[in-house]
C-alpha positions, 0 to 999 in steps of 0.5 A: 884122659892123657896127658902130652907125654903120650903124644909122641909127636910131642916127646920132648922131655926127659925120663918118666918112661913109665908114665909115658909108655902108659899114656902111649898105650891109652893113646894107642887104646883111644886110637884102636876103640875110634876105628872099630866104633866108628861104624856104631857111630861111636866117637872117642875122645882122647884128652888132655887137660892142660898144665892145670896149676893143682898140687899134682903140679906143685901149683905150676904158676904157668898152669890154668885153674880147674875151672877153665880146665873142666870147661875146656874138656866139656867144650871138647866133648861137646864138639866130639863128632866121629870126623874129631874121635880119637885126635888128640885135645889138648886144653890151654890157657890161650 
C-alpha cells in the first residue's frame, strides 16, 4: 500500500521528504518483487487508496469514504494479472 507521493511522475507537491523517500522505496521494492516473481507466476500489486476523507486526512471534504476505497482496492486485486503487477493503482472518486 503507497500513496501518490511515491510516484515520482506525480512529484508535485512540497516537503515530507521523509514519507516520500519511504513510498519511493516501497514502489521501487514492489517494482523489484514483479520482475523476480513474474517467472513463479506471482503478480504484485502496488496500490494506492485514494484521497479517502479519514482523520489521517482531517476528513478531506474532497476525499471517498472507506467503503468505495476498500472496494476499489478488491476490484484492483481482483483484476491483478502478471501483464498489471507492479503498475501503480491508484483508487478514485470518478
Amino acid at each position: 500500500m503507497t500513496s501518490r507521493t511515491g510516484d515520482i511522475g506525480d512529484n508535485i507537491s512540497d516537503g515530507a521528504y521523509g514519507d516520500r523517500i519511504s513510498k519511493v522505496a516501497l514502489s521501487m521494492a514492489g517494482k523489484s518483487l514483479s520482475h523476480n516473481l513474474k517467472p513463479r507466476g506471482i503478480a504484485v500489486a502496488i496500490l494506492h487508496p485514494g484521497l479517502v476523507s479519514t482523520g489521517m486526512t482531517n476528513f478531506n471534504p474532497h476525499g471517498i469514504s472507506a467503503e468505495p476505497s476498500v472496494k476499489g482496492l478488491l476490484e484492483r486485486i481482483d483484476a491483478l494479472s502478471l501483464a498489471t503487477s507492479s503498475h501503480f493503482g491508484i483508487i478514485s472518486s470518478g
